[in-house]
C-alpha positions, 0 to 999 in steps of 0.5 A: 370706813377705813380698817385698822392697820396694826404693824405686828412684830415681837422684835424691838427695832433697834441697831442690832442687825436682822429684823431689828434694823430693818424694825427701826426704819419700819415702825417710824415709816408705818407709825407715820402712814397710821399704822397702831404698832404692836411690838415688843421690848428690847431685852437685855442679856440676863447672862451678862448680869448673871456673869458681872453678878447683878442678880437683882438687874437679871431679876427685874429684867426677867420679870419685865419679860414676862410681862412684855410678853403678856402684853403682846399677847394680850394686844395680838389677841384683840387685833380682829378685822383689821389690815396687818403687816406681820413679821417673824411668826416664830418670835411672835408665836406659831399660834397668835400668827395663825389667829391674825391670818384667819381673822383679818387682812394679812400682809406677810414681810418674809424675813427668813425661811421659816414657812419650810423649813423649822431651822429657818436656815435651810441648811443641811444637817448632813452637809453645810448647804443649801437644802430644800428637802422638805420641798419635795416631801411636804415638810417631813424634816430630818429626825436631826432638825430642830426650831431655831432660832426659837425653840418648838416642839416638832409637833407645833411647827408642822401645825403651823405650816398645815394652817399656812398651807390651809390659809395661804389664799388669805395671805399676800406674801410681801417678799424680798427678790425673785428667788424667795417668791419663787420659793413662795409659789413652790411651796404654797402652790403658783396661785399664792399672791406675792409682791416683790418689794424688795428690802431696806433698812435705811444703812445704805446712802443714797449717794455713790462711794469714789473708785478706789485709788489704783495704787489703794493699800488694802488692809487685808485680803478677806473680810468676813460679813455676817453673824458667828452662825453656821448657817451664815458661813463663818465656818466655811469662812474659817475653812478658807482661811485654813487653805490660804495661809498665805493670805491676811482673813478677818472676822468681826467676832470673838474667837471663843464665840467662833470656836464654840460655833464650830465646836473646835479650835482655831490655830490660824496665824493668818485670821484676825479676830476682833469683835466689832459691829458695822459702826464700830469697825466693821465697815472700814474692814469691809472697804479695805479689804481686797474681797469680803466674803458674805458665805450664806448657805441657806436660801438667803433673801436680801441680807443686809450684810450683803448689801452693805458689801456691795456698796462698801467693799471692793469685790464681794463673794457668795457661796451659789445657791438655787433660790438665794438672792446672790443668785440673781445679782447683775453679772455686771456687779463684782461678785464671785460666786463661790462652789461650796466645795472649799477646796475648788472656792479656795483656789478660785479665790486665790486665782482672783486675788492673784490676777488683779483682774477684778477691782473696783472701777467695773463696779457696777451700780448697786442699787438695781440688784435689790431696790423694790419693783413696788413699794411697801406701804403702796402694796398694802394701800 
């Protein structure tokens, strides 16, 4: 007789970026393969209700937390001898994803890089980089790290990674690109069983977009792609636009979200701000700009903001990395490839705009860069 699959994930698919759009294509694809799903709710901003004085909303929605998050608990607790595809340990809890690994057949989605680092985005405390300093001390993090997104005790996150590293065997790491498994077999050891398969959330059609007209009237000259994290790059970004004045920067976010990002102001004649998602304005900025900047400085996997500027933008720019996804992108594709040096990344982004060498009509095919070597669902299969 056949296990029990179970798709796992604390996070509610929806349109909200990260996990939840790639959720949203996930759980209809495993719900029709017969996949039971154990997921959780889509949670509403208590702040807002709290802001607009909705007490009695804010209330209720607490409470439905609560129970949501018994009930999860209660279902995960129950899952024994079954096949799972589990995603997001720390949304999930350290503890409940550790029982799943000893106690069934465990296929792990890695989504981020919380498996070595407890920020999840490796970036350096020191310096806003790409950091790989637990790779080489097992795991001792710096005094200065803390659980991000969600918030561990210390003590708890190294339990987790010494039980990973005990049951890494009864695991099978699904990973996005070359370079997340080769982060895998670092840390784990190169007996760790991996399979590429890659990374889709459904955004981008199949079909491709026309070459811009040669005489195409850009809006602006820089877009940024991707969330008001440090980690993401958005003040790398904002440094950029401090040293290129003479250029017209965009940023998809609120300027007092930036500047408390940051932790100061912005005084930049040259940087719009105006929130909006990819639906609501973001994906005309992307494709009218002369280069979208996707800055992450952490190992990034595939990201879906980078795909969707690949496909949609005219020229994109990463920031270098050793284990990131940019790292492996054809050269054929216009992509730059920045240093993270701000003052040498600005003067080569001024001497690409400025030469007119990079446009759209080299632009290779996007879809090798990122497509899966195999399929999700045939790997578990």
């Amino acid at each position: 007789m056949d296990k029990t699959k179970y798709l796992v994930c604390r996070i509610a698919p929806s349109d909200d970026g990260g996990v939840a759009r790639l959720m949203k294509k996930l759980a209809d694809e495993a719900e029709s393969k017969g996949f039971k799903l154990v997921l959780g709710r889509r949670n509403r901003s208590i702040n807002s209700m709290l802001n607009d004085r909705k007490y009695i909303q804010a209330i209720t929605e607490y409470i439905n937390r609560l129970i949501d998050k018994f009930f999860f608990s209660f279902r995960v607790r129950w899952i024994k001898n079954s096949t799972v595809l589990a995603l997001h340990p720390q949304t999930m809890g350290y503890s409940k994803f550790i029982r799943l690994v000893e106690r069934n057949n465990l296929y792990f989605y890695i989504m981020d890089n919380s498996f070595f680092c407890m920020k999840s985005y490796n970036v350096n405390p020191h310096s806003p980089s790409e950091c790989l300093h637990c790779l080489d001390r097992n795991n001792v993090a710096y005094e200065s790290c803390h659980s991000e997104p969600v918030k561990y005790k210390r003590s708890a996150y190294q339990d987790f990674v010494m039980s990973m590293k005990r049951n890494y065997k009864k695991v099978v790491f699904l990973t996005q690109c070359r370079k997340q498994t080769e982060l895998v077999k670092v840390f784990f050891g190169e007996d760790s069983k991996c399979h590429i398969v890659g990374l889709d959330t459904g955004e981008i059609p199949l079909k491709t977009l026309p070459a811009r007209e040669k005489d195409f009237k850009f809006k602006y000259d820089f877009t940024y792609h991707g969330a008001c994290v440090l980690a993401k790059g958005v003040g790398y970004y904002i440094e950029l636009a401090k040293r290129l004045p003479q250029f017209k920067f965009f940023i998809p976010i609120e300027k007092k979200d930036c500047e408390d990002e940051i932790g100061y102001q912005i005084n930049l004649k040259n940087l719009e701000f105006k929130e909006c998602t990819w639906e609501t304005g973001l994906r005309e900025a992307v494709y009218n700009s002369r280069i979208t900047i996707n800055p992450s400085l952490w190992s990034a996997p595939i990201e879906g903001a980078l795909l969707k500027s690949l496909y949609y933008g005219n020229v994109v720019a990463t920031v270098k990395s050793k284990y990131g996804f940019e790292s492996e992108i054809n050269e054929n594709v216009n992509v730059i490839r920045l240093p993270i040096d701000i003052i040498e990344s600005a003067a080569l982004l001024e001497k690409n705009i400025l030469s007119q060498v990079i446009n759209s009509e080299n632009k290779a095919e996007y879809q090798d860069e990122y497509k899966s070597k195999e399929d999700l669902f045939s790997v578990i299969f």
